[in-house]
Residue frames relative to the residue before (quaternion, step in Angstrom):
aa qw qx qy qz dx dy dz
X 1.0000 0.0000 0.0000 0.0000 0.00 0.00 0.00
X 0.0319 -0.8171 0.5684 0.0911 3.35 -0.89 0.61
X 0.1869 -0.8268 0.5247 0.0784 3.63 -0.42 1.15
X 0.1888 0.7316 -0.6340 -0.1648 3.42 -0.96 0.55
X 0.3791 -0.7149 0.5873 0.0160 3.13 -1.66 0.27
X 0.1430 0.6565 -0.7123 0.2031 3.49 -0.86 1.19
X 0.5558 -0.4161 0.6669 0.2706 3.33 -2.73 1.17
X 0.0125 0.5545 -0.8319 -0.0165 3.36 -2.19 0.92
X 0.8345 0.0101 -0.0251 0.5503 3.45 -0.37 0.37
X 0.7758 -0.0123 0.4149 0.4753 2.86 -0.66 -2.02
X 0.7353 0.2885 -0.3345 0.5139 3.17 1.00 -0.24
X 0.2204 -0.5890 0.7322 0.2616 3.45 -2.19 -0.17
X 0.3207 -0.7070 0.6228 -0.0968 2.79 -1.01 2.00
X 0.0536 0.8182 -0.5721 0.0199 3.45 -0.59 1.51
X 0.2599 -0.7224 0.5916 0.2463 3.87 -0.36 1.26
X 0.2612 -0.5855 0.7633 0.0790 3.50 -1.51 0.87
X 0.0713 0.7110 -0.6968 0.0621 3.52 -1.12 1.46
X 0.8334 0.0615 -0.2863 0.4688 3.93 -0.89 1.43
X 0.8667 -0.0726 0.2602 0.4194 3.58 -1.12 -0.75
X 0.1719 -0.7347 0.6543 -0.0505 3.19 -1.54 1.30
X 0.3145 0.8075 -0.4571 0.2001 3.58 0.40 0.65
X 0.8014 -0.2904 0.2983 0.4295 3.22 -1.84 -0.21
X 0.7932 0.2714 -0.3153 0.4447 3.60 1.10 -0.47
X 0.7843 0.4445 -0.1784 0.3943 3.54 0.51 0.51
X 0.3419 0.8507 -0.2164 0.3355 3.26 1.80 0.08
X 0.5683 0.5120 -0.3938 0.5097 3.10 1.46 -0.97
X 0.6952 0.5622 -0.3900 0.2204 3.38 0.28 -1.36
X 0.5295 0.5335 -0.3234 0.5748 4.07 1.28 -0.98
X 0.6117 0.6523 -0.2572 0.3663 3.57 0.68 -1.04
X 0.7558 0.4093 -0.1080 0.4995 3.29 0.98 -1.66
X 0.6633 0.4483 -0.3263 0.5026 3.72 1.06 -0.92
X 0.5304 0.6104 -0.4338 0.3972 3.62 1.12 -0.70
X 0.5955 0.6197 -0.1648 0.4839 3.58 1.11 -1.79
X 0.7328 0.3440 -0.3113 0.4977 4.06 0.37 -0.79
X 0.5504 0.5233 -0.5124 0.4008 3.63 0.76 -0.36
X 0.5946 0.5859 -0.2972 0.4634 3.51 0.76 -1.72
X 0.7691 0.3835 -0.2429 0.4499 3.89 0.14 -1.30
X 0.6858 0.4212 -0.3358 0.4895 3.78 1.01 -0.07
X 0.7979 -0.4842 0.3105 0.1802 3.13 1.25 0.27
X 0.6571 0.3738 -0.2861 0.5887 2.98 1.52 -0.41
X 0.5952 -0.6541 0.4660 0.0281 3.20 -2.03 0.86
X 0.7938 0.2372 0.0651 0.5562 3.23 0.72 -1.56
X 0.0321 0.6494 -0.7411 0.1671 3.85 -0.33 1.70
X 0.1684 -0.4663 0.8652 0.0753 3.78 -1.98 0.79
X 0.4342 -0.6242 0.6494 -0.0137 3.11 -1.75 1.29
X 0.0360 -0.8786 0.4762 -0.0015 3.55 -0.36 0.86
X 0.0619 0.9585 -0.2733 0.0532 3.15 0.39 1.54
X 0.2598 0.8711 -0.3558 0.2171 2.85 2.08 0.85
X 0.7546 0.0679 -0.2288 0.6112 3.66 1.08 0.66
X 0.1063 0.6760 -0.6086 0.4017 3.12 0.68 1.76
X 0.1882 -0.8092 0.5338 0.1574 4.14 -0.33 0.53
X 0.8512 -0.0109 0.2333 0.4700 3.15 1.28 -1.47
X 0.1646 -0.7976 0.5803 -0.0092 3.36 -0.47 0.87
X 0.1669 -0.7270 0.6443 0.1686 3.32 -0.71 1.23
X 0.8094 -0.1354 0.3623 0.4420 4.18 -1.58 -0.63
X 0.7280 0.3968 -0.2579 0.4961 3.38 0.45 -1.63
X 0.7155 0.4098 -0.4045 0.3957 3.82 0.87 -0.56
X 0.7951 0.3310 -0.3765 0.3413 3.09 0.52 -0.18
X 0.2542 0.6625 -0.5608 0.4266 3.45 1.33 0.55
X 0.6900 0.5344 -0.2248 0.4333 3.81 0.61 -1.89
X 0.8443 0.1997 -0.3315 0.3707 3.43 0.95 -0.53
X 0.5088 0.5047 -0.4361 0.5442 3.44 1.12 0.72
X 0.3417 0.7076 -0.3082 0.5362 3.27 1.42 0.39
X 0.8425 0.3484 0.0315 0.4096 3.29 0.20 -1.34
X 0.6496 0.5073 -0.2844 0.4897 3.11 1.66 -0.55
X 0.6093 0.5496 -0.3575 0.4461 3.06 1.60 -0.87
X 0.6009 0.4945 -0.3400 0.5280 4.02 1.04 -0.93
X 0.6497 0.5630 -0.3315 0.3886 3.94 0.69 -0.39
X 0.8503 0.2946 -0.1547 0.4077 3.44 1.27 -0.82
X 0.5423 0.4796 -0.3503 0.5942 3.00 2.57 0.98
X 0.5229 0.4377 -0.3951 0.6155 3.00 1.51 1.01
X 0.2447 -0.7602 0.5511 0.2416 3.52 1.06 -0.20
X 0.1841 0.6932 -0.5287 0.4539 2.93 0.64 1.93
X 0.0929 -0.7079 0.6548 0.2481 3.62 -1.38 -0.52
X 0.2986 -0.6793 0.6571 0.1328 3.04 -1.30 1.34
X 0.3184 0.7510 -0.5721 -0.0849 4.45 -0.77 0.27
X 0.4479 -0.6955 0.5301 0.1862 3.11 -1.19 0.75
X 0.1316 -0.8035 0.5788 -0.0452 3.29 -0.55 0.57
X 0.9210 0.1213 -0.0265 0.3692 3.95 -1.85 0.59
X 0.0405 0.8036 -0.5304 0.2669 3.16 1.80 1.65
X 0.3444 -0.5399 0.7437 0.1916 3.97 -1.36 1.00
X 0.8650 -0.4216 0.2391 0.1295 2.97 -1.61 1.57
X 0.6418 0.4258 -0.1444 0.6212 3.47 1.17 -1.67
X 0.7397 0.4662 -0.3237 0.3616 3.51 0.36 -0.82
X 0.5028 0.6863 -0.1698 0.4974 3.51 1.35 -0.83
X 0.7229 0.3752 -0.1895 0.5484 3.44 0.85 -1.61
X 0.5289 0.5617 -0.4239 0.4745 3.97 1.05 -0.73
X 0.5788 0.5556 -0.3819 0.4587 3.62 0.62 -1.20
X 0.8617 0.4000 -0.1968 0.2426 3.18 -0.19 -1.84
X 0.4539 0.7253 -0.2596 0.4478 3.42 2.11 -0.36
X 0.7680 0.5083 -0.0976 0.3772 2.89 0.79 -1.69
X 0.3321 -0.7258 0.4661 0.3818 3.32 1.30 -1.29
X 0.2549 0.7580 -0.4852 0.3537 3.15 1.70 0.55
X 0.7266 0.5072 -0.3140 0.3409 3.64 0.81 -1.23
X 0.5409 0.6146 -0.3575 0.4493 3.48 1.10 -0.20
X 0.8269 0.2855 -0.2290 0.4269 3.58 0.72 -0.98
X 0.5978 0.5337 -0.3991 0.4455 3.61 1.67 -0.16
X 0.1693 -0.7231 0.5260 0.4145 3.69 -1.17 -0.01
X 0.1550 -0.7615 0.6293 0.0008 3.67 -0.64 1.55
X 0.4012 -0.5183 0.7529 0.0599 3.05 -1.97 1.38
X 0.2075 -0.5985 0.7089 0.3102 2.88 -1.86 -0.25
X 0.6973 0.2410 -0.2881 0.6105 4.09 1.13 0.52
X 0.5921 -0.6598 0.3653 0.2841 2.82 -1.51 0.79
X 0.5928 0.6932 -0.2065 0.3541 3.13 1.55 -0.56
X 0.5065 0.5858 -0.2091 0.5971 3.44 1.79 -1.02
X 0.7335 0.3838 -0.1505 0.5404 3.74 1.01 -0.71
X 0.7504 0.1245 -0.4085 0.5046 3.21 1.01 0.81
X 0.3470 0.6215 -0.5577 0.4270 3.20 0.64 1.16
């Protein structure tokens, strides 16, 4: 997974590129964790080259939402591939995230 990460406004806007899984989780985890410890509040997921999302990822992102809305922050995910979208909409994940389909709509 490779994760990068840049300031628009108010927000930090982290792109997710391959695989969230049991081996690599910490790493989303940890960058998720330095926003929070610097203080900021308001992060958009970019998950427009996300492939796959294993349990452990979507623990991390129900994770984060929960540390976002005891910071009175917002956590949104945004520019979910099809599969990733349908995992959500399985899970009931899509119900408690607020998903865009542009990054731009998600930082408004």
């Amino acid at each position: 997974m490779n994760i990068t990460k840049e300031k628009i406004g108010d927000f930090i806007v982290l792109t997710l590129n391959g695989r969230v899984d049991t081996n690599n989780f910490h790493e989303l985890e940890q960058a998720i964790g330095q926003i929070f410890e610097a203080g900021e509040n308001k992060i958009v997921l970019n998950c427009c080259g996300l492939n796959y999302i294993s349990s452990s990822g979507l623990r991390i992102f129900l994770t984060a939402l929960k540390q976002a809305n005891v910071r009175k922050g917002t956590l949104h995910l945004c520019c979910m591939q099809p599969a990733i979208k349908d995992i959500f909409n399985i899970s009931g994940f899509s119900t408690i995230f607020q998903i865009f389909d542009t990054q731009e709509k998600a930082l408004e």
